[in-house]
Backbone and ligand atoms as CSV (ligand in chain L), in Angstrom:
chain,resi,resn,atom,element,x,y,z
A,1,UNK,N,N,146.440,71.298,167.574
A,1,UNK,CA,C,146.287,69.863,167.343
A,1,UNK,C,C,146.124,69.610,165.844
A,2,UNK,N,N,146.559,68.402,165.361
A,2,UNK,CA,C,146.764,68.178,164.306
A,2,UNK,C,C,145.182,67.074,163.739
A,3,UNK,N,N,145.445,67.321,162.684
A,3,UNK,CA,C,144.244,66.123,162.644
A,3,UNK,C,C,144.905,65.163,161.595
A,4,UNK,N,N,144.548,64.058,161.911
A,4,UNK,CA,C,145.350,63.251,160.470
A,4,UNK,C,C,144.574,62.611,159.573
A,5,UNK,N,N,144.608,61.684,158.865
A,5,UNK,CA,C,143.135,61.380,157.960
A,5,UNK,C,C,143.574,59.852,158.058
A,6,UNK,N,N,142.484,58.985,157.898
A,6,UNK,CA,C,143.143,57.281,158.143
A,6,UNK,C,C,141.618,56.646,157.985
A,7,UNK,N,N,142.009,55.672,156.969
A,7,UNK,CA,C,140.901,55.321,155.927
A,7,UNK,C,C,140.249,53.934,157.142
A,8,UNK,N,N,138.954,53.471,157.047
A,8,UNK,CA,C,138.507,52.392,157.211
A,8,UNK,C,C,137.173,51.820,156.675
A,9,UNK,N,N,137.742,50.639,157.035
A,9,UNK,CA,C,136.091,50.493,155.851
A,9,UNK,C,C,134.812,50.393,156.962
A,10,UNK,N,N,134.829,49.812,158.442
A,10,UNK,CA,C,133.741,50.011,159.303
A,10,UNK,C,C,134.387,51.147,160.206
A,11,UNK,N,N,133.752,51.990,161.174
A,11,UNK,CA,C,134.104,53.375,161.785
A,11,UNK,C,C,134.313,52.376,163.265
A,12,UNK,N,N,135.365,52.668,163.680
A,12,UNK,CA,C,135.654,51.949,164.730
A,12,UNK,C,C,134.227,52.056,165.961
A,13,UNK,N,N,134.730,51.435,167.442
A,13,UNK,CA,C,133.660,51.852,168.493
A,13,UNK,C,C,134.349,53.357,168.948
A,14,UNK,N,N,135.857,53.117,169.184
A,14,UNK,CA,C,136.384,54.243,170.037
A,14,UNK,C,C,137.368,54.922,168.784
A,15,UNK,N,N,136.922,56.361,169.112
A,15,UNK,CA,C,137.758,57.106,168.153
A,15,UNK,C,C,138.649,57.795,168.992
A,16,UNK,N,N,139.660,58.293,168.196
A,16,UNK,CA,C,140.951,58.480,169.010
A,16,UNK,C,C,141.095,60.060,168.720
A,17,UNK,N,N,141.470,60.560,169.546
A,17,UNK,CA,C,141.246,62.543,169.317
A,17,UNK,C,C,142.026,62.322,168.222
A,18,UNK,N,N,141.954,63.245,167.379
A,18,UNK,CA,C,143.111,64.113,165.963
A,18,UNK,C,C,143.208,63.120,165.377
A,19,UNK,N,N,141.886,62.554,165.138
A,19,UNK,CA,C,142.009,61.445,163.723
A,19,UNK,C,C,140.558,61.756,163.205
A,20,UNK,N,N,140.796,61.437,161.890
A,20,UNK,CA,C,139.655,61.871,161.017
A,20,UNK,C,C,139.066,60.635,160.410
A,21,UNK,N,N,138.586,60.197,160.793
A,21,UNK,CA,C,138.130,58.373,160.006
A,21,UNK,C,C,137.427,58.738,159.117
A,22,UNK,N,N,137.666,57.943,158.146
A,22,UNK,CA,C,136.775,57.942,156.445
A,22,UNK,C,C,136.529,56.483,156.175
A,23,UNK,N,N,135.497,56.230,155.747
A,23,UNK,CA,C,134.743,54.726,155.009
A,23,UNK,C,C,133.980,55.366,153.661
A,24,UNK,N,N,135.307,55.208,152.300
A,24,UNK,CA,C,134.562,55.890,151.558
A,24,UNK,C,C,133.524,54.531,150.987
A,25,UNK,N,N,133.137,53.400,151.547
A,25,UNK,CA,C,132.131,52.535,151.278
A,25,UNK,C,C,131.102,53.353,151.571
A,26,UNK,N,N,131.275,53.481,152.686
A,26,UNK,CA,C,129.434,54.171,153.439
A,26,UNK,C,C,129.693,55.562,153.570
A,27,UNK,N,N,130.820,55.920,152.378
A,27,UNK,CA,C,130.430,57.588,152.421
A,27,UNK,C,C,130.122,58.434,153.246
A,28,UNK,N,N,131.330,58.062,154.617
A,28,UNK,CA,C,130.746,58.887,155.627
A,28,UNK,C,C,132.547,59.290,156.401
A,29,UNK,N,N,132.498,60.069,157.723
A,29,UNK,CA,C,133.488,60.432,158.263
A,29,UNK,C,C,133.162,61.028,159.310
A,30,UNK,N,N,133.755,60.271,160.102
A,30,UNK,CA,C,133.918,60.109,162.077
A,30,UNK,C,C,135.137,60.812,162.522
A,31,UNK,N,N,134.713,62.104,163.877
A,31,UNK,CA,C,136.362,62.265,164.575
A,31,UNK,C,C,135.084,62.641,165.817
A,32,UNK,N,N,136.536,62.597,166.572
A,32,UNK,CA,C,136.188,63.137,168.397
A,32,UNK,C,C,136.044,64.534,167.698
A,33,UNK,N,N,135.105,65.501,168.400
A,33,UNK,CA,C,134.732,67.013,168.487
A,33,UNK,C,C,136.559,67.158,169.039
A,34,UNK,N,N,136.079,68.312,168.096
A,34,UNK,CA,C,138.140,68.990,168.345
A,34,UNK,C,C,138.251,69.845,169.863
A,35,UNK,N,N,136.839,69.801,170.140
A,35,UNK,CA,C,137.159,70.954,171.753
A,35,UNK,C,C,137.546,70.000,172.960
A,36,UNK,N,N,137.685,69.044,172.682
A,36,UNK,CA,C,137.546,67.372,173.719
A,36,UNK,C,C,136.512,67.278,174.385
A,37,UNK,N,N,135.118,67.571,174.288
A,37,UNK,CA,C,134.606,67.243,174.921
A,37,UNK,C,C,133.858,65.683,174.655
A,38,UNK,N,N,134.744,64.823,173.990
A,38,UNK,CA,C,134.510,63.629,173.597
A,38,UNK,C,C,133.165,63.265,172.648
A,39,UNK,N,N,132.445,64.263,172.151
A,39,UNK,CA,C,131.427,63.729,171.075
A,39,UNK,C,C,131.851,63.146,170.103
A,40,UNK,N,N,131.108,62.386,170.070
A,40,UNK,CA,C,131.700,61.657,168.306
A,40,UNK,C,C,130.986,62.940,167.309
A,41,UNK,N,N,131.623,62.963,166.150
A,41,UNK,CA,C,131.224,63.743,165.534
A,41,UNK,C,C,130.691,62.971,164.040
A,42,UNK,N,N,129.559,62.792,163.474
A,42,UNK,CA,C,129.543,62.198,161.880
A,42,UNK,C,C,129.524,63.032,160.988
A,43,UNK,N,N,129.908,62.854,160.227
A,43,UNK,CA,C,129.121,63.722,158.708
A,43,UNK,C,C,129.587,63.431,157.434
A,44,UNK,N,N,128.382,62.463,157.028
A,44,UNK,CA,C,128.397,61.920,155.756
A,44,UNK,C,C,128.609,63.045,154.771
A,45,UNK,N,N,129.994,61.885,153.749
A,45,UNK,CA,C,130.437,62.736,152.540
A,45,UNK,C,C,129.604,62.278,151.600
A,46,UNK,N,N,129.425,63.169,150.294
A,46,UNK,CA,C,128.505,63.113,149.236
A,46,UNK,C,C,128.180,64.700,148.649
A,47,UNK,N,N,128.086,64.743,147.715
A,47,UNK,CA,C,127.574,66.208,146.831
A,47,UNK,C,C,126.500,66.813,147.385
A,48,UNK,N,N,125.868,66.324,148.151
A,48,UNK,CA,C,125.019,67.566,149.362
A,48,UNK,C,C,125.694,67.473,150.721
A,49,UNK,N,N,126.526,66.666,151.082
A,49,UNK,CA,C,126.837,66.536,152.211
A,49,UNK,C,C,128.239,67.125,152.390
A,50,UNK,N,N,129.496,66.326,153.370
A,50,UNK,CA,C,130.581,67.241,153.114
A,50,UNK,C,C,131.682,67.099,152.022
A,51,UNK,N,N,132.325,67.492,151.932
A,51,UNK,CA,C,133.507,67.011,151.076
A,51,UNK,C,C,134.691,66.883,151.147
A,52,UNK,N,N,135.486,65.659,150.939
A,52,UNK,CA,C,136.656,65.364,152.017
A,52,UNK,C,C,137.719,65.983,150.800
A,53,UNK,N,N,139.266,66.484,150.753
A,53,UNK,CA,C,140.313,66.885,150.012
A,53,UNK,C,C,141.331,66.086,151.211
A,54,UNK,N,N,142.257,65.785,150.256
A,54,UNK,CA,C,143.253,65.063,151.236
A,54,UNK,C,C,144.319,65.619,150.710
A,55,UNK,N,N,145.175,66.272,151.553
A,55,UNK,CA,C,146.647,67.395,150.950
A,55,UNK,C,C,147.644,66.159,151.505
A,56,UNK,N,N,148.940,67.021,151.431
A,56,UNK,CA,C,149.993,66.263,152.061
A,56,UNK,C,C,149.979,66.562,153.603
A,57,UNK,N,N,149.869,67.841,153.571
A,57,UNK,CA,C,149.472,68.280,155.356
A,57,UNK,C,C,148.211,67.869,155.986
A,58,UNK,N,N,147.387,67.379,155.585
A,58,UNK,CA,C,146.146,66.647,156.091
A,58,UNK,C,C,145.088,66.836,155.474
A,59,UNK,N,N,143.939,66.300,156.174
A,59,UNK,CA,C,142.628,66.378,155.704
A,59,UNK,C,C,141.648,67.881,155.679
A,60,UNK,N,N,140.969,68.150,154.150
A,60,UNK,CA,C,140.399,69.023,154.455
A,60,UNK,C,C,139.118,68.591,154.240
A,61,UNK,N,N,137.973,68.967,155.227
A,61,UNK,CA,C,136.339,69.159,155.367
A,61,UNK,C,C,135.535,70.613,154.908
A,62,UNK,N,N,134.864,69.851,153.713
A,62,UNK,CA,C,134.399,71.507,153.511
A,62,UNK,C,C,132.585,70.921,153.845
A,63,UNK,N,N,131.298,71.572,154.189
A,63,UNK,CA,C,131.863,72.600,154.882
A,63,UNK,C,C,132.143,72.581,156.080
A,64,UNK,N,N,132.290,73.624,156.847
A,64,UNK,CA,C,132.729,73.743,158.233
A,64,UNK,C,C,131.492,72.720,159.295
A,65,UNK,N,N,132.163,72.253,160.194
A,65,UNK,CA,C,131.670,71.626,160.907
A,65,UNK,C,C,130.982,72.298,162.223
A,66,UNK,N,N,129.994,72.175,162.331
A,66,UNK,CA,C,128.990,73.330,163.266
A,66,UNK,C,C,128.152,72.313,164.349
A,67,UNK,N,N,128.683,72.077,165.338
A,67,UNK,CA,C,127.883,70.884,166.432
A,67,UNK,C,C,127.032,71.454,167.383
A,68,UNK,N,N,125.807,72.155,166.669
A,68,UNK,CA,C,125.249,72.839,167.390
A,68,UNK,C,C,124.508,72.384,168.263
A,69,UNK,N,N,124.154,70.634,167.809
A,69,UNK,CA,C,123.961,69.624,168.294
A,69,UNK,C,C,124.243,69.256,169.821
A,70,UNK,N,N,125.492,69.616,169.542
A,70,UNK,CA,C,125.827,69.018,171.291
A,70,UNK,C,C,126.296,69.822,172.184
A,71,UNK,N,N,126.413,69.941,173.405
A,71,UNK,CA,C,126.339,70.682,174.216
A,71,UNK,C,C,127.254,72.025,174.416
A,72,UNK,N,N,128.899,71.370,173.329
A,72,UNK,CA,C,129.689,72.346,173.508
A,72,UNK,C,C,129.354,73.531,172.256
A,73,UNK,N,N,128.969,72.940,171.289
A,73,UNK,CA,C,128.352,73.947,170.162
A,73,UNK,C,C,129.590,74.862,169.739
A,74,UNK,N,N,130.691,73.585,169.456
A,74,UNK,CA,C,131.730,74.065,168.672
A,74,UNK,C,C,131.486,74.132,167.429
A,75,UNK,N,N,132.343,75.122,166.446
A,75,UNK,CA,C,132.319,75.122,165.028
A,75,UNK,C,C,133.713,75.695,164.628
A,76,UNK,N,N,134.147,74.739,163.646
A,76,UNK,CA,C,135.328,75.048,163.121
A,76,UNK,C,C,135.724,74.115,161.918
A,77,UNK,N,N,136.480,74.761,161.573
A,77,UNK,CA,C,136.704,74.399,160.028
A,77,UNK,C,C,137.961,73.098,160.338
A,78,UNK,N,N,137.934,71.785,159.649
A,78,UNK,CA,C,139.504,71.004,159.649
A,78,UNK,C,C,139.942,71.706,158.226
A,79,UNK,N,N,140.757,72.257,158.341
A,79,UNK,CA,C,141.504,72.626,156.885
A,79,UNK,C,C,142.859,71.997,156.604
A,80,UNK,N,N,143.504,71.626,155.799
A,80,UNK,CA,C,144.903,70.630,155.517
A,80,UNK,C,C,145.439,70.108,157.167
A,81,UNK,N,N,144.724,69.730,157.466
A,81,UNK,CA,C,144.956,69.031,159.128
A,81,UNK,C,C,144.787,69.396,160.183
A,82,UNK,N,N,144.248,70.874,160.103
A,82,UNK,CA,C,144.430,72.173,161.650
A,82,UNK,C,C,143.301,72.233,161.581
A,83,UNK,N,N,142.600,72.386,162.995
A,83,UNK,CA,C,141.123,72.806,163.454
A,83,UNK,C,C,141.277,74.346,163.511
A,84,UNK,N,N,140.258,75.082,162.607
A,84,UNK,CA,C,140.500,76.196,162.477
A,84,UNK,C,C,139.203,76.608,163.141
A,85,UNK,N,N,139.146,77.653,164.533
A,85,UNK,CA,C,137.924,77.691,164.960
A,85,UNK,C,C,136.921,78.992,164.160
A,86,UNK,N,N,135.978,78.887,164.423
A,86,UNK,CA,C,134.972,79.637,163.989
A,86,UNK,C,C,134.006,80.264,165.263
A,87,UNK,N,N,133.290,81.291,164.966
A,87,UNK,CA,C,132.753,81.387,166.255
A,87,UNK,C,C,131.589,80.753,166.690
A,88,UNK,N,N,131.036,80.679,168.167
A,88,UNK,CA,C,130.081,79.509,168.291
A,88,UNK,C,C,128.468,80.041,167.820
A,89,UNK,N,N,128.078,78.947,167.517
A,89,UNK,CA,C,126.571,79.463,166.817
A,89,UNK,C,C,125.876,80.414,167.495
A,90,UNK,N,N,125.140,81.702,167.032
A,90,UNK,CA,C,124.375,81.690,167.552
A,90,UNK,C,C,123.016,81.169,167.073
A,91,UNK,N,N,122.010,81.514,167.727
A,91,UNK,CA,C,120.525,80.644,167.190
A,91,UNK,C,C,120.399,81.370,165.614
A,92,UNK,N,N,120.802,82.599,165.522
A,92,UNK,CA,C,120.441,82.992,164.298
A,92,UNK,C,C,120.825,82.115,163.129
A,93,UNK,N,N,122.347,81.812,163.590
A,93,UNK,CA,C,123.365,80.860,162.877
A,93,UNK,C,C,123.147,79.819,162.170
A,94,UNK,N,N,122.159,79.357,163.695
A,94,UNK,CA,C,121.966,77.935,163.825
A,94,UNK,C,C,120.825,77.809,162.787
A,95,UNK,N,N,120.086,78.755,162.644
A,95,UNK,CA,C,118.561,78.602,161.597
A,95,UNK,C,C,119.079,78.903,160.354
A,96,UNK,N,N,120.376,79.622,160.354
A,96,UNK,CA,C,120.577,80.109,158.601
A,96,UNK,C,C,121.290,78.685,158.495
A,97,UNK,N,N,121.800,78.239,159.313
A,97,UNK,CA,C,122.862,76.962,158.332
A,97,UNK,C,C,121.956,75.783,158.429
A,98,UNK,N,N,120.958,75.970,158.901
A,98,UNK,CA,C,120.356,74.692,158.634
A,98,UNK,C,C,119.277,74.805,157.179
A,99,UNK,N,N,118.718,75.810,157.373
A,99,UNK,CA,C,118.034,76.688,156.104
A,99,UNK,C,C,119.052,76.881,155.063
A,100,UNK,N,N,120.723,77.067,154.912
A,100,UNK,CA,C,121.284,76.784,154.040
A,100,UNK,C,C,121.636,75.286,153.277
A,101,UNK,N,N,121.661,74.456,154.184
A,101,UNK,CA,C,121.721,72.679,154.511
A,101,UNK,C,C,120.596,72.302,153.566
A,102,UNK,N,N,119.075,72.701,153.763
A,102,UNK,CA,C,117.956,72.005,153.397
A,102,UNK,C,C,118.326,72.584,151.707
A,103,UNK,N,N,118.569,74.115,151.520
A,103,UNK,CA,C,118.606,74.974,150.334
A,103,UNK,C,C,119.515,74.109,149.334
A,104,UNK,N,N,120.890,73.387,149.586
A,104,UNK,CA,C,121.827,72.948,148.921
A,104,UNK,C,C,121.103,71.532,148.572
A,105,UNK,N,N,120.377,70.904,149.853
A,105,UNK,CA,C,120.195,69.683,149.327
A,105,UNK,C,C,118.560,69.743,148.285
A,106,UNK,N,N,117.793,71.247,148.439
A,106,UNK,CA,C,117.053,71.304,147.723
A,106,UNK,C,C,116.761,71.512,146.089
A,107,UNK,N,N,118.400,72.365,146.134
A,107,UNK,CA,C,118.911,72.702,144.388
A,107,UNK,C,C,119.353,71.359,143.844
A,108,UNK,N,N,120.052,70.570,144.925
A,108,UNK,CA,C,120.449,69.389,144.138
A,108,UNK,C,C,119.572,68.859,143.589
A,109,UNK,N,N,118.274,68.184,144.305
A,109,UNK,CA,C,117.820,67.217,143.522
A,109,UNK,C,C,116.739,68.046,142.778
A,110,UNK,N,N,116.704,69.297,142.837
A,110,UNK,CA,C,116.023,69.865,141.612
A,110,UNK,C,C,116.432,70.208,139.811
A,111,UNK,N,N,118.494,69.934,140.539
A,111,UNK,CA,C,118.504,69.540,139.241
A,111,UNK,C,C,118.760,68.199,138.738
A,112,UNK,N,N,118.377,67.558,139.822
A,112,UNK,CA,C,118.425,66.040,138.967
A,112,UNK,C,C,116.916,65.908,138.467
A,113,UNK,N,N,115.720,66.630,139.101
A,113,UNK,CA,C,114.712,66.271,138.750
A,113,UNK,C,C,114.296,67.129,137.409
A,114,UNK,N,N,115.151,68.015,136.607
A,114,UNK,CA,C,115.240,69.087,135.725
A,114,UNK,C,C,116.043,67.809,134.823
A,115,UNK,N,N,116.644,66.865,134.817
A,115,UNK,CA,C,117.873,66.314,134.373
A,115,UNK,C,C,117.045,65.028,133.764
A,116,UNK,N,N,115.987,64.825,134.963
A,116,UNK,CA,C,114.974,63.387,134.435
A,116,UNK,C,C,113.724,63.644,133.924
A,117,UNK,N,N,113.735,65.194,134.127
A,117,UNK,CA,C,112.137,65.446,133.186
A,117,UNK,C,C,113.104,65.800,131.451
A,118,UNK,N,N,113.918,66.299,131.474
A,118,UNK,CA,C,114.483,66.819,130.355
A,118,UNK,C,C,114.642,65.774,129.444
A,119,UNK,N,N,115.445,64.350,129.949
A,119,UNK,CA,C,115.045,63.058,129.562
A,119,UNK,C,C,113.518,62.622,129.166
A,120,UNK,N,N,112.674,63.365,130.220
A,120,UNK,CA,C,111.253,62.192,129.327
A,120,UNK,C,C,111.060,62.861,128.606
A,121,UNK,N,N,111.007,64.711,128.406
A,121,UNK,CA,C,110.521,65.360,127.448
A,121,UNK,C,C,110.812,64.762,125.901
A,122,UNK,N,N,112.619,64.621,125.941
A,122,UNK,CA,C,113.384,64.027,124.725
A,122,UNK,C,C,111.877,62.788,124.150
A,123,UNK,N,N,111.999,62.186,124.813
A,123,UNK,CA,C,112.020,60.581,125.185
A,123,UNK,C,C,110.330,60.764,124.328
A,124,UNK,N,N,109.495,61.830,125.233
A,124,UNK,CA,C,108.521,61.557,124.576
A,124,UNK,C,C,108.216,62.458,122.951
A,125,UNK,N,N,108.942,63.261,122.726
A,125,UNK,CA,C,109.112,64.135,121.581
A,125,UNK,C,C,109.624,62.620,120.372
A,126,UNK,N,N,110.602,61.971,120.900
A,126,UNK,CA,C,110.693,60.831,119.953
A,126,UNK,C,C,109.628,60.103,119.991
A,127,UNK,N,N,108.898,60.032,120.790
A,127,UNK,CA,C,107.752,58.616,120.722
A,127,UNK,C,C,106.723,59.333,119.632
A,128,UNK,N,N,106.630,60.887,120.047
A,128,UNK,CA,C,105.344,61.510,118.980
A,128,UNK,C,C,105.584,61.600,117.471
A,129,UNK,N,N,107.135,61.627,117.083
A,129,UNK,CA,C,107.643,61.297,115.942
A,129,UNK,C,C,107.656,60.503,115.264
A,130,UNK,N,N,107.714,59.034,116.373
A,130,UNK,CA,C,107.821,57.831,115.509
A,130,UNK,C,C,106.436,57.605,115.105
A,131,UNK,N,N,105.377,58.250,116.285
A,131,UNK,CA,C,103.984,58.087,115.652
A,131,UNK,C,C,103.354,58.409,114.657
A,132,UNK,N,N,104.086,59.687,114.336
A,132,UNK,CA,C,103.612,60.544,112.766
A,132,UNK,C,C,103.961,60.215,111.572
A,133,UNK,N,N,104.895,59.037,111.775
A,133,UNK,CA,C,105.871,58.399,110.922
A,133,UNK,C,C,104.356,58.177,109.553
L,1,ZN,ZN,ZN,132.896,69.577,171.729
């Protein structure tokens, strides 16, 4: 099955198998679970979250999509339009990728918070300067 990519700005009610919905407003992206067992699937795009590439052959999702969530506890990669499967979680899986999940979104904002102290340091190194003036 193919997946195709098709932009909207609200995520419909009913999603249609082998479509990949994107609202890059609300930075997010909707498909039916590729095994059919009809879950909706979400997963907001963003620099901790996933990341959409759009080829000529289709949509790619990095990272892999892991629904350990729902009952069928499929995982597989969409790569340039093809559901590429992966094998199904096990619990071990399931604790490293979520422990990898928290880890990515934990480096991020550590370096934004490295990015806004580095700023006040500046910030206050000028204020002690202008004081010595
Ligand atoms: Zn499924």
């Amino acid at each position: 099955m193919k997946i195709k990519l098709q932009r909207v700005h609200y995520m419909p009610k009913e999603l249609k198998p082998g479509v990949l919905y994107v609202s890059e407003e609300f930075g997010a992206a909707a498909h039916l679970c590729a095994c059919g067992c009809g879950s909706k699937i979400r997963t907001p795009l963003g620099p901790t979250e996933w990341n959409l590439e759009e080829t000529d052959s289709g949509p790619t999702l990095r990272p892999s999509i892991g629904n350990w969530q729902q009952a069928c506890q499929s995982h597989y990669w969409i790569y340039r339009g093809d559901i590429l499967w992966s094998d199904k979680w096990t619990p071990e899986q399931i604790a490293a990728g979520r422990r990898s999940e928290e880890q990515r979104r934990g480096a991020y904002y550590d370096a934004l918070d490295r990015r806004r102290n580095g700023f006040l340091q500046r910030f206050w190194c000028w204020v002690k300067r202008q004081l010595k003036r």
